[in-house]
Structures are given as structure tokens and as C-alpha cells.
N, C-alpha and C positions, 0 to 999 in steps of 0.2 A: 739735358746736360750731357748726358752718356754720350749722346749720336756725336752733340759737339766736339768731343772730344775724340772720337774717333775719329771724324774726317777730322780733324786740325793731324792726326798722328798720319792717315795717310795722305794729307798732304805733304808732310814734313817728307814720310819714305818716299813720296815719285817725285821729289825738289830732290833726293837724295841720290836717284838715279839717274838724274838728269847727267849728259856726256857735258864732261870740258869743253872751255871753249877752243879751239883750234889755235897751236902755238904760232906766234907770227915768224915766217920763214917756210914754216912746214908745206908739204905738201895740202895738207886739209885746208890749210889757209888759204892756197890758191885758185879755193873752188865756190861757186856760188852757185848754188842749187836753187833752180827759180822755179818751183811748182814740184813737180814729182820727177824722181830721179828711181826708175822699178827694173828691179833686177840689173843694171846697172853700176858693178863696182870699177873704182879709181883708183889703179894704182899709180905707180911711180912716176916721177916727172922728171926729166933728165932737159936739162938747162945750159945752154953753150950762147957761147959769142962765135956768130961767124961772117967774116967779111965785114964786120961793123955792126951787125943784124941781130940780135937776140933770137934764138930759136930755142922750139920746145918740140917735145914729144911725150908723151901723155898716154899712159898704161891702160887698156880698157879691156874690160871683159863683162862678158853677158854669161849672168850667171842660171840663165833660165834657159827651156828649152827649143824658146820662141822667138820669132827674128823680132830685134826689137827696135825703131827709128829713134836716136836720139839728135837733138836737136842742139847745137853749143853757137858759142861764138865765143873770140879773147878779147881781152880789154887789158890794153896795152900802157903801162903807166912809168909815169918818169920819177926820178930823184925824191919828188915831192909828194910824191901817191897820186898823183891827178893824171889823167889821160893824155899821151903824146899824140894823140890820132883819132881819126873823126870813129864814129861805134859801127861795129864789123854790122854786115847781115846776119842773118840769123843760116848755119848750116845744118845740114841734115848728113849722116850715116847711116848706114841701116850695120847694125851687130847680128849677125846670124846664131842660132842657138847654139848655145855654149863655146861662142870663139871669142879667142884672145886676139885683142892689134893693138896698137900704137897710131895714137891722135897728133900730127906735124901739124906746127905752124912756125911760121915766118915774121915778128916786126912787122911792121911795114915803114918803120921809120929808127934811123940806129939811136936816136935819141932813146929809144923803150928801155930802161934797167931793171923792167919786172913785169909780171900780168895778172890776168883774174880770169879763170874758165869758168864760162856760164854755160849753164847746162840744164836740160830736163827732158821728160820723154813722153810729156801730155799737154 
């Protein structure tokens, strides 16, 4: 009875630590992390209309000391949440240890009001 009652108490505290879920608008929202995302942080998304076109660029850094390949693609979506455009390839970067860049893309159709970065690094 004891044991039981401990794991029910730690289950209760790591349901307790568990992170929020990502506010809809945020940057966190507009990422979809498919498998492992290592040493790998995301920062800011900076969001424009140009020429009719939605474009983004996208904050990254490698917080480790090792070049690291990550792998992304966008998923471009309309009014409705559903995709304006057929599904990107899958791209590669390479992040060299400990550098900062910035992730551009382009629409590829001016219908896109929003998108999803997919990303991982295995």
C-alpha cells in the first residue's frame, strides 16, 4: 500500500512539471519537433508580407560545441489551418559549434497566412 502511494505522489509531481502547452500565435507553436531536436535552440521568428508572399526567418543557434546537421522543412497553411501547397522536401544546414544564423523562407504560394517548421537533427 505504501509503494502505491508513492508512485501515485510521483506521478502526481512529474504530471506537475510537465511544460505548457504552447500559446496558439507564439513562436513555440510554430514548431514541430519530429524526433530529436539536440542542442538545437529556436529562437525568434520575424514574420512579413512581401510582394504578396509570406516570408519568415527563424532564430537558430547551436548551442553545443559540435557541427550539428539539422534537418527542417515549412508547411505552409491558409485561413483554414490546412495546407496551401504541395509538402516541401525535407532540407538540411549544417550549424557549426556554437553559431548563431537565421532560417529564410519564402511562401511559395501568396495564398499562405501562416506556417509550421518541421525540424529535427536524427
Amino acid at each position: 500500500m505504501r509503494h502505491t502511494c508513492l508512485a501515485l505522489i510521483a506521478a502526481a509531481l512529474l504530471a506537475g512539471c510537465a511544460a505548457p502547452p504552447p500559446v496558439p500565435g507564439s513562436a513555440a507553436s510554430k514548431v514541430a519537433i519530429l524526433g530529436q531536436l539536440d542542442d538545437i535552440q529556436i529562437g525568434q521568428m520575424r514574420v512579413a508580407r512581401e510582394n504578396g508572399f509570406l516570408t519568415v526567418k527563424v532564430a537558430l543557434s547551436n548551442t553545443s560545441r559540435s557541427n550539428i546537421t539539422l534537418y527542417y522543412r515549412f508547411a505552409w497553411l491558409g485561413d483554414d489551418g490546412f495546407p496551401v501547397a504541395a509538402e516541401e522536401a525535407w532540407k538540411t544546414t549544417t550549424l557549426y559549434g556554437k553559431q548563431a544564423t537565421f532560417l529564410p523562407a519564402i511562401a511559395p504560394s501568396p495564398k499562405a497566412t501562416d506556417f509550421r517548421l518541421e525540424a529535427h537533427t536524427r
